[in-house]
VONUFI-681132 format. One line per field, with one value per residue (C-alpha): chain; residue in one letter; z, y, x; residue number from 0. Coordinates in steps of 0.25 Angstrom, whole numbers, plus 2048, in hexadecimal, padded with zeros to 3 digits. Example, Ala and Ser with C-alpha at 12.3 -4.5 7.8 and 13.67 -1.06 7.14 Angstrom:
BEGIN
ch: c(A | A) .
aa: c(a | s) .
z: c(81F | 81D) .
y: c(7EE | 7FC) .
x: c(831 | 837) .
i: c(0 | 1) .
! end
This chain:
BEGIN
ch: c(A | A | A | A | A | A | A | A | A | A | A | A | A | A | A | A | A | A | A | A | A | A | A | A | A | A | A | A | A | A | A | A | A | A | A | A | A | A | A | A | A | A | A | A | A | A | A | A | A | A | A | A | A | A | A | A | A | A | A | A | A | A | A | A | A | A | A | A | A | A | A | A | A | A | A | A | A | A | A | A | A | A | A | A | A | A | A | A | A | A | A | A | A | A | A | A | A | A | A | A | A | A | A | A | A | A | A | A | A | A | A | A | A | A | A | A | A | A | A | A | A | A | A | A | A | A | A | A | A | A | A | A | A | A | A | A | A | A | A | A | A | A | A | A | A | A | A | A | A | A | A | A | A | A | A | A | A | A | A | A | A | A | A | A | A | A | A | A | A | A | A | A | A | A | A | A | A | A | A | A | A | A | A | A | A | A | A | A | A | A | A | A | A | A | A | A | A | A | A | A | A | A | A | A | A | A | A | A | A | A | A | A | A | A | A | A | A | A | A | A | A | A | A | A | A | A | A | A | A | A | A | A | A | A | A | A | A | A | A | A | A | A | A | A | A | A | A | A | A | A | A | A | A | A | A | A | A | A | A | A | A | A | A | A | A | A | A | A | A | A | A | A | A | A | A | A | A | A | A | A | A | A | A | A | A | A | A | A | A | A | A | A | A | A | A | A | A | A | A | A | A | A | A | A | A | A | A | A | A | A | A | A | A | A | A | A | A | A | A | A | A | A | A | A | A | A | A | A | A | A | A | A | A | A | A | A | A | A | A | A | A | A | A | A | A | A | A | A | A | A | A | A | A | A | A | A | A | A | A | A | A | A | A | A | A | A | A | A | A | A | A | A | A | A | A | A | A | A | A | A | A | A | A | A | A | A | A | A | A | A | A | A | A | A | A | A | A | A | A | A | A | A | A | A) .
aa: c(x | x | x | x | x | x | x | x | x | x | x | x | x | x | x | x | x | x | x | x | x | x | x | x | x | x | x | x | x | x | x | x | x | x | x | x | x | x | x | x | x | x | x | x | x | x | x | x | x | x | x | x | x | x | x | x | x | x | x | x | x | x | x | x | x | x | x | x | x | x | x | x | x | x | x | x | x | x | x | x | x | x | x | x | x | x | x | x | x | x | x | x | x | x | x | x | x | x | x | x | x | x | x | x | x | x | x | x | x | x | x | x | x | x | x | x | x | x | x | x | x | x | x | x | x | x | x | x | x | x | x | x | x | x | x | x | x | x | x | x | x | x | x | x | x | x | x | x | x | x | x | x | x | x | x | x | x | x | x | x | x | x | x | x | x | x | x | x | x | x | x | x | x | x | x | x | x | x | x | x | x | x | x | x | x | x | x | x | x | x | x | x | x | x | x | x | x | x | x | x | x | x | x | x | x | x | x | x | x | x | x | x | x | x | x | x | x | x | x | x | x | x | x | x | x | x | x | x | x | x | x | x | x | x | x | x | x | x | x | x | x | x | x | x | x | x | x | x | x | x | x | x | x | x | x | x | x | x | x | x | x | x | x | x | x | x | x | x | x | x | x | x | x | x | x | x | x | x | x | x | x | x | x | x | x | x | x | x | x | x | x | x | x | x | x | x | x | x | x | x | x | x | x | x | x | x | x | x | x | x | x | x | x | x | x | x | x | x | x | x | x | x | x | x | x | x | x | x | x | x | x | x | x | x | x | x | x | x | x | x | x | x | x | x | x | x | x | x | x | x | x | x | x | x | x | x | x | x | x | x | x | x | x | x | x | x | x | x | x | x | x | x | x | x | x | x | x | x | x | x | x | x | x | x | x | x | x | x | x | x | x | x | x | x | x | x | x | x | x | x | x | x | x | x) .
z: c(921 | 927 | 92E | 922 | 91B | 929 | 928 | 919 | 91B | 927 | 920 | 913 | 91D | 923 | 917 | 913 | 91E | 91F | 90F | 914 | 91E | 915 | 90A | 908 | 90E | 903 | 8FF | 901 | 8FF | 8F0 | 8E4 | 8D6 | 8C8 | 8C5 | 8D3 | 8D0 | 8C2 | 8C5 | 8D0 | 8C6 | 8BC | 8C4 | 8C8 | 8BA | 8B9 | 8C5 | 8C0 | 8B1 | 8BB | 8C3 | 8B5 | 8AF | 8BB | 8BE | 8B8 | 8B0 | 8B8 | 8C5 | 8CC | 8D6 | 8E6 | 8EA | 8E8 | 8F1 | 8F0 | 8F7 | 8EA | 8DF | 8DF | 8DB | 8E4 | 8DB | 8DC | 8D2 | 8D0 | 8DD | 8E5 | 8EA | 8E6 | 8D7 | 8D0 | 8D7 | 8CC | 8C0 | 8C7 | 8C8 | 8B9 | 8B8 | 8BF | 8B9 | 8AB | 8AE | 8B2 | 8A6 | 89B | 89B | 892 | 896 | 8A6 | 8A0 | 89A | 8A6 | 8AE | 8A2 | 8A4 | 8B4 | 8B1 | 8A9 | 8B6 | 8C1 | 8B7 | 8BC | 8CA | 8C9 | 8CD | 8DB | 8E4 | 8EE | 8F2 | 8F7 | 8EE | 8E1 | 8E2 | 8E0 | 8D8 | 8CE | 8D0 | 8D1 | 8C4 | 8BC | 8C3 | 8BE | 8B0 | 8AE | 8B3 | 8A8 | 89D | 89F | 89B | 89B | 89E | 8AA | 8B0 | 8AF | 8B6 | 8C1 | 8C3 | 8C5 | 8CF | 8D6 | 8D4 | 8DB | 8E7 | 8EA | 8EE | 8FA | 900 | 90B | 90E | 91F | 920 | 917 | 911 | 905 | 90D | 90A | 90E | 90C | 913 | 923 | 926 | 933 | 937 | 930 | 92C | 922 | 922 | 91D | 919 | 91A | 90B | 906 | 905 | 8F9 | 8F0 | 8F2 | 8E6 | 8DC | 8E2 | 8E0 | 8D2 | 8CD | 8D4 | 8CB | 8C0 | 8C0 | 8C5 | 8D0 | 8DF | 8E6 | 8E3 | 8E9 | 8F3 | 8F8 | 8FA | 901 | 90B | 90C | 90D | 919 | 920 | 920 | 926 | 931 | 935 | 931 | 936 | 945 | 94D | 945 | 937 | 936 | 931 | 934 | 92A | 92B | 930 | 931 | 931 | 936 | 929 | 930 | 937 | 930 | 93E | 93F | 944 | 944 | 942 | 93D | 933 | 92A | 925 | 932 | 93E | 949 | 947 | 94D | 945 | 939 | 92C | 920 | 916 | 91C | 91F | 911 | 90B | 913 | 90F | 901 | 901 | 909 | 8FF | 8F3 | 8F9 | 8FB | 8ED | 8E6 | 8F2 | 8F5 | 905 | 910 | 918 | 90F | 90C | 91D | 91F | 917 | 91A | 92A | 923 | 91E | 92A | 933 | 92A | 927 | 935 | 93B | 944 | 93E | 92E | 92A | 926 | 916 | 917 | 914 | 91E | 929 | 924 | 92F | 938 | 946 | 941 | 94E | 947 | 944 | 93F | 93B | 933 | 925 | 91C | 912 | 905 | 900 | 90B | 908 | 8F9 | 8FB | 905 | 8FC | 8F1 | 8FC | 8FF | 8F2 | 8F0 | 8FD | 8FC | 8F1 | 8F9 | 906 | 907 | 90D | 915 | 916 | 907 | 907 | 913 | 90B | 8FE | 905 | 90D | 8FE | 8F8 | 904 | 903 | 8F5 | 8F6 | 8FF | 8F9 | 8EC | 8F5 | 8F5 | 902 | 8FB | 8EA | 8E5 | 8D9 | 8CB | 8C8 | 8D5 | 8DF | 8D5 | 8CF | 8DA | 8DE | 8EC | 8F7 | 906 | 907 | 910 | 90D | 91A | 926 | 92F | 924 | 922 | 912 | 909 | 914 | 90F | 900 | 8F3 | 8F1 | 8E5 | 8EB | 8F0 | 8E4 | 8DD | 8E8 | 8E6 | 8D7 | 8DA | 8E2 | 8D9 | 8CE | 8D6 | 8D9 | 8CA | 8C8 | 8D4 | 8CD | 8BF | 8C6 | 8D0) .
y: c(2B3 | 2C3 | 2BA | 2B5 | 2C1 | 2C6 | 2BC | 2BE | 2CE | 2C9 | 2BE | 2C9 | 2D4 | 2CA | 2C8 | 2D6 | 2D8 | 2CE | 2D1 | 2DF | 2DC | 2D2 | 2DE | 2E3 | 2EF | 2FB | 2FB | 30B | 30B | 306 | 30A | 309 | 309 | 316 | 319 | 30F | 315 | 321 | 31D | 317 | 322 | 32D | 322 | 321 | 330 | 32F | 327 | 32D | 339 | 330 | 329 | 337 | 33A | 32E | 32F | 323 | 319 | 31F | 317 | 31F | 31D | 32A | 337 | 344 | 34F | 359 | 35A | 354 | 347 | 339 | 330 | 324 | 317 | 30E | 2FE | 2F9 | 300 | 2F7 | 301 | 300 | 2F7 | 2FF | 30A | 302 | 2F8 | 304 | 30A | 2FA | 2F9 | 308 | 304 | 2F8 | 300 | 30C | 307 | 313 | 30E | 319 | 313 | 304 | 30A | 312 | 304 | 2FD | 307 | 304 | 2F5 | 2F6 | 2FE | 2F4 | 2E8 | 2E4 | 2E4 | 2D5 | 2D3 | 2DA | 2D1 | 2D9 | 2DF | 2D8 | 2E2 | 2DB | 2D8 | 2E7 | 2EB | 2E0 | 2DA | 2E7 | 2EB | 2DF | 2D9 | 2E3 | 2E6 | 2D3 | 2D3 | 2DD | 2D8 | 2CB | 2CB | 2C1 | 2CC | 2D1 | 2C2 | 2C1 | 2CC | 2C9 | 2BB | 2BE | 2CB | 2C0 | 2B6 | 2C2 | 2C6 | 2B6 | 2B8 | 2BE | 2B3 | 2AC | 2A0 | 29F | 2AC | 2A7 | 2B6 | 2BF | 2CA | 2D7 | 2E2 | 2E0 | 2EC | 2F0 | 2E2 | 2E7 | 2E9 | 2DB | 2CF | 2CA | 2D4 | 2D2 | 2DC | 2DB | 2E2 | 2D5 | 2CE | 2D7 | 2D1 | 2C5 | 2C6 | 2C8 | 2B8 | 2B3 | 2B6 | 2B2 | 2A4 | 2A3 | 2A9 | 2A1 | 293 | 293 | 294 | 299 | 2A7 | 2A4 | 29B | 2A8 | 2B1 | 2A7 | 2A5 | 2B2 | 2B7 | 2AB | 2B1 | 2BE | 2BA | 2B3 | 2BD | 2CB | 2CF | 2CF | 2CA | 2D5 | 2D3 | 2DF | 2DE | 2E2 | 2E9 | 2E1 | 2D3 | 2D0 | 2C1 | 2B8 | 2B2 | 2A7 | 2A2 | 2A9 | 2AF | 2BE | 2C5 | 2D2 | 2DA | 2E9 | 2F4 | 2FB | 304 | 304 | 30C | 301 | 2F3 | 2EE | 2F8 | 2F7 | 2FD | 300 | 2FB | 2EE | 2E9 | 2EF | 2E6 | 2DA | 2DB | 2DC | 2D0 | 2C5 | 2C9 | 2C6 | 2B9 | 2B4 | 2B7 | 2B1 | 2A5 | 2A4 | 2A0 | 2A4 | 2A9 | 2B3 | 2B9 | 2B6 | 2BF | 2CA | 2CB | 2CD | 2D7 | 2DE | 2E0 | 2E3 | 2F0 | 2F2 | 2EF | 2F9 | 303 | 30D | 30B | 317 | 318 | 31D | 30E | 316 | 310 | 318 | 314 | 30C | 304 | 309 | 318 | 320 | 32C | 326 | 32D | 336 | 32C | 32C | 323 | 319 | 31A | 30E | 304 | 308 | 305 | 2F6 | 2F3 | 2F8 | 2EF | 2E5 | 2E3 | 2E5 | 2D6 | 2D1 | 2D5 | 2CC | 2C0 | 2C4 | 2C0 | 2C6 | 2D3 | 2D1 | 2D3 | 2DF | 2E5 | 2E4 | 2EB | 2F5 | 2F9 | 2F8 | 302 | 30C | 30D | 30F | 31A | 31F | 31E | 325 | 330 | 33D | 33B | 330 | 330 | 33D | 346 | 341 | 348 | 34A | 341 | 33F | 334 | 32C | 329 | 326 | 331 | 32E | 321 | 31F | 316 | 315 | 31E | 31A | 31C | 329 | 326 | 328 | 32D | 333 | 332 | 32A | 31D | 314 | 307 | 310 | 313 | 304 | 2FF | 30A | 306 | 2F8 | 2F9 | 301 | 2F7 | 2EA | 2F3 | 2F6 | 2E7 | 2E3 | 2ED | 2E7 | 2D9 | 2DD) .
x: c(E73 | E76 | E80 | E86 | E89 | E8E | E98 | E9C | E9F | EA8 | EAE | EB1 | EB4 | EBF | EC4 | EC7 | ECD | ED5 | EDB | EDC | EE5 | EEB | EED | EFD | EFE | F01 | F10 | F12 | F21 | F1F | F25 | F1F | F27 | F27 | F2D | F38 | F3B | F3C | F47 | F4D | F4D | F53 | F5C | F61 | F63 | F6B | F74 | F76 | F7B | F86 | F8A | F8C | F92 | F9D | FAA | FAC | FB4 | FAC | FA1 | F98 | F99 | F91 | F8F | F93 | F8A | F93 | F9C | F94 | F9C | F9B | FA3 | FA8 | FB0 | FB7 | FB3 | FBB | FB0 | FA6 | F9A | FA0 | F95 | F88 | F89 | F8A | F7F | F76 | F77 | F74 | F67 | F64 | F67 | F5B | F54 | F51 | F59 | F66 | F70 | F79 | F77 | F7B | F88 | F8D | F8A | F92 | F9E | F9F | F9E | FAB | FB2 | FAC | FAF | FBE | FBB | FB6 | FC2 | FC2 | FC4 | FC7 | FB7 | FAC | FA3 | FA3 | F95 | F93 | F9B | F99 | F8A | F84 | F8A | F8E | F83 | F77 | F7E | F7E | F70 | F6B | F73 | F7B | F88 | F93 | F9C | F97 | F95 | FA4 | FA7 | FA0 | FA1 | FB0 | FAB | FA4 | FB1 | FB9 | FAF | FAE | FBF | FBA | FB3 | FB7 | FB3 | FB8 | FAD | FA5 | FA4 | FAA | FB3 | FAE | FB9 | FC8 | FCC | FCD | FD5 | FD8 | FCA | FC3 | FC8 | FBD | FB2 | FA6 | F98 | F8C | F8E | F94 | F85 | F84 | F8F | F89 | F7F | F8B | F90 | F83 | F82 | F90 | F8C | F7D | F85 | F92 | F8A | F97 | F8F | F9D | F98 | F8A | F91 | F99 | F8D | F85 | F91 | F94 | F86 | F81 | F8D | F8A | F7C | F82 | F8D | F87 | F7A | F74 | F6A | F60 | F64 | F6E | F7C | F8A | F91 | F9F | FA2 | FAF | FB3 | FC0 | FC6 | FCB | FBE | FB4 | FAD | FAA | FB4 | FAB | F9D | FA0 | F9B | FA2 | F97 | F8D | F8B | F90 | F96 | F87 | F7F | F76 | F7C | F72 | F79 | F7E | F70 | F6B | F78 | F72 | F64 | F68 | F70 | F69 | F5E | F67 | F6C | F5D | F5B | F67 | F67 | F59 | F5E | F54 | F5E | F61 | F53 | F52 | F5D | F5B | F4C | F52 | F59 | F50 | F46 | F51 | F54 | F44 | F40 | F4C | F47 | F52 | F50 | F48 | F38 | F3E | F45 | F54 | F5D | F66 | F74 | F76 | F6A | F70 | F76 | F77 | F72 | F64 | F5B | F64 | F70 | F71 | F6A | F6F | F67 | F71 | F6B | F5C | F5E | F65 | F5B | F51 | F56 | F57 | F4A | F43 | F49 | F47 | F37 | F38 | F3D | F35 | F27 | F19 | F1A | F28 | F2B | F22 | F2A | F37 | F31 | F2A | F37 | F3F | F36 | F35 | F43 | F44 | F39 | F41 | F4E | F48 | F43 | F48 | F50 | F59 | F58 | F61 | F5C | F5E | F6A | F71 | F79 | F84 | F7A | F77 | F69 | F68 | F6C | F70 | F78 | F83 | F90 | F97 | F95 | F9F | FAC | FA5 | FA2 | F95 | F8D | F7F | F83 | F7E | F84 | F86 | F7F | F74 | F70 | F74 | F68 | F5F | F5E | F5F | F53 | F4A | F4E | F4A | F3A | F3B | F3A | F32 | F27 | F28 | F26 | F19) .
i: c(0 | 1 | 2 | 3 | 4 | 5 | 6 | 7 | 8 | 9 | 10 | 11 | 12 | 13 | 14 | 15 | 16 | 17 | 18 | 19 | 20 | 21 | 22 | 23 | 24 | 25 | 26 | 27 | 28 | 29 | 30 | 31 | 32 | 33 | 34 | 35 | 36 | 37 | 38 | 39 | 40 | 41 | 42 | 43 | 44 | 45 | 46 | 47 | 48 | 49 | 50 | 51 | 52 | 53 | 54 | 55 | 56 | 57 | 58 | 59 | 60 | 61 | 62 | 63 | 64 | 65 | 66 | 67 | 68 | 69 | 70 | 71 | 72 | 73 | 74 | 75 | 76 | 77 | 78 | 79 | 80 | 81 | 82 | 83 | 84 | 85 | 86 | 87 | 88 | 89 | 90 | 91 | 92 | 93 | 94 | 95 | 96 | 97 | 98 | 99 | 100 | 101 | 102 | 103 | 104 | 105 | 106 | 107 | 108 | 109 | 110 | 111 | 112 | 113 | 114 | 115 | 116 | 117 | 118 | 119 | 120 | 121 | 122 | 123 | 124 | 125 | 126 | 127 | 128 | 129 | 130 | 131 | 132 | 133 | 134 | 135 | 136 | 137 | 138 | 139 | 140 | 141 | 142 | 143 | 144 | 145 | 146 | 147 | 148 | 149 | 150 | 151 | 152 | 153 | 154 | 155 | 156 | 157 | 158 | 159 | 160 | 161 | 162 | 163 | 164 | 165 | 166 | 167 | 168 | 169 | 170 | 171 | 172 | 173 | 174 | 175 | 176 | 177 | 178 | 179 | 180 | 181 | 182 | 183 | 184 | 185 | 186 | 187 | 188 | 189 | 190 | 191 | 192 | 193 | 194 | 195 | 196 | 197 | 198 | 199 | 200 | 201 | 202 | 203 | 204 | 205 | 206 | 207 | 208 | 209 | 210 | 211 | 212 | 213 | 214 | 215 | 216 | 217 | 218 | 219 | 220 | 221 | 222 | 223 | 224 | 225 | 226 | 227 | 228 | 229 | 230 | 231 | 232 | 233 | 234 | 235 | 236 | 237 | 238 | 239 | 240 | 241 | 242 | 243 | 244 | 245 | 246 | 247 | 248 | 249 | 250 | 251 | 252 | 253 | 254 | 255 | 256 | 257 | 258 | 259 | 260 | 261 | 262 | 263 | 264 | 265 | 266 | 267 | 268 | 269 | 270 | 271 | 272 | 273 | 274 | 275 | 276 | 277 | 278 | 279 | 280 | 281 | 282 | 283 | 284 | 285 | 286 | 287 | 288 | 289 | 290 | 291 | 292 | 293 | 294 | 295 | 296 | 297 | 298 | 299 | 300 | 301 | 302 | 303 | 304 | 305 | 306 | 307 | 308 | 309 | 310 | 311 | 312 | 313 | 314 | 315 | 316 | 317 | 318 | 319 | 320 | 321 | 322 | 323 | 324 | 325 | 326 | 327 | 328 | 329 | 330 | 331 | 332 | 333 | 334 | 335 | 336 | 337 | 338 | 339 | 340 | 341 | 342 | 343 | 344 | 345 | 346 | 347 | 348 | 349 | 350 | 351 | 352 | 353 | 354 | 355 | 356 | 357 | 358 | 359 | 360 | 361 | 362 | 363 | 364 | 365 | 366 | 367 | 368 | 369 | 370 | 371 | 372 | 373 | 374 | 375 | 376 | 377 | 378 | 379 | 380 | 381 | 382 | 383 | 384 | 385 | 386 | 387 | 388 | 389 | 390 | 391 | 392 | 393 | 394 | 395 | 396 | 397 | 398 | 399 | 400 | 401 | 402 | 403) .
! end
């Protein structure tokens, strides 16, 4: 009998052990909703700074503390549509009326570049702004205008690459080139096609998006900025950067682009290789022995001034974005490894160290982003997509909250 009940406290303390070790370890990076809001709050006051701020036909690109001045661009520039996608995703969020008119205002201005063919950017400029302003109040409008952005931004397809050629400039130096930047404008195709019922859209983002994975990344998952094809064959004529430290180095940015759009591509296609690919993505930026313990990346993998290169708060915030989705798509402990990496980097990014004082950075929310180090322009300054991301991110843990 002494026996038996030997063997049953065994039995049960087995048990507990195993469930213990079983037992999801505490998630110490997590944010809860007030958090969130309060992100989000001093995110709106920030911005009814810059919309007071913003000449009217003026759309922010940054901000330069050493004059007080905002840096601004007209609709041809390809960050035009992250302001009024912004006010957008802020006006969801707490219900400002004045915020979904200033939107309204800069949707007027961007309206007439559906007809730009000559940038690959339409996804930017139009999705993110048309795109958020039809999803919170569809309108027949706003569906015309972009299915014709999406009609002018399939001209530059080309079926011998098999891509949508990104840059029109330096002829000299490329023949078709290609970024890793592209994968983003992708999104905007895929929704003309579901929305339209014709799969050429669609049918150009896959193409274009199954080329990039065959000719963009290396052995290790990371990306080249630039790839430059041969029109008449199709074949890579070139690997290079742009933006990055070296032609074989690991620029932020670029890997940040190509997480976030494999992620979106398994969304809308639900093809493996997509979720495979941007999962290979992820750990190689998670896993790198140079990406910080605060999760904010060094704008480039392979700087030579590491530890002391700049950051890019604009690569953390769309890597952050990034993964919040691919957790959902992810499974077991890797799932958990994506959403705790998001969150650390939203702690960080709405530290201190990288979130200005409401009522300072000409408006801007986010501090320390880097455009292009090598043309020498938007070193260590707030940027318009930095913030677009930031807000994204919070939006998309706003929801993921309200679901648990």
């Amino acid at each position: 009998m002494n026996d038996m009940k030997y063997l049953q406290s065994l039995c049960y303390l087995l048990l507990v052990g195993l469930f213990a070790c079983q037992a999801p370890e505490k998630d110490e990076y997590a944010l809860n909703a007030d958090f969130v809001d309060k992100q989000l709050q001093d995110a709106v006051a920030q911005y009814q700074v810059m919309a007071n701020r913003l000449e009217p036909d003026a759309l922010p690109k940054t901000y330069y503390q050493r004059d007080d001045s905002l840096e601004t661009s007209g609709t041809r520039w390809w960050t035009s549509g992250f302001y009024p996608g912004s006010l957008l995703y802020l006006y969801e969020f707490s219900g400002d009326e004045a915020l979904l008119k200033e939107a309204q205002a800069k949707l007027s201005q961007l309206e007439k570049e559906k007809d730009n063919t000559g940038t690959h950017d339409l996804g930017f400029m139009l999705y993110c702004s048309f795109g958020n302003a039809h999803r919170l109040a569809p309108d027949s409008a706003y569906r015309a205008i972009m299915l014709r952005g999406a009609e002018s931004l399939g001209t530059r397809f080309n079926t011998t690459v098999g891509c949508i050629r990104s840059w029109d400039h330096n002829g000299d130096k490329w023949q078709f080139p290609v970024i890793i930047d592209n994968m983003m404008n992708l999104e905007f195709l895929n929704w003309a096609s579901r929305e339209s019922g014709d799969p050429k859209y669609a049918e150009m983002s896959d193409t274009h998006a199954r080329t990039t994975l065959k000719n963009h990344f290396r052995d290790d998952y990371s990306s080249y900025h630039v790839i430059d094809y041969d029109t008449l064959s199709g074949e890579v004529r070139n690997r290079h950067t742009a933006q990055g430290a070296t032609h074989e180095s690991a620029w932020a940015r670029g890997q940040a682009w190509g997480l976030y759009g494999y992620t979106m591509m398994y969304r809308d296609t639900k093809d493996q290789a997509y979720l495979d690919q941007a999962q290979y993505i992820a750990d190689f930026i998670l896993d790198h022995p140079n990406l910080p313990e605060d999760g904010v990346p060094y704008w480039d993998f392979d700087a030579e001034d590491i530890p002391d290169a700049k950051r890019d708060a604009s690569a953390a915030a769309i890597i952050a974005s990034a993964l919040l989705e691919l957790s959902t798509f992810a499974e077991g402990g890797t799932a958990t490894k994506y959403l705790q990496a998001s969150e650390r980097m939203l702690k960080s990014l709405s530290s201190d160290a990288y979130k200005a004082p409401t009522g300072s950075n000409g408006g801007f929310i986010l501090l320390h982003s880097v455009g292009n180090i090598p043309g020498n322009s938007e070193v260590d300054v707030p940027l318009t997509y930095a913030d677009y991301y930031y807000i994204e991110a919070l939006m998309r843990y706003k929801k993921r909250l309200s679901e648990d």
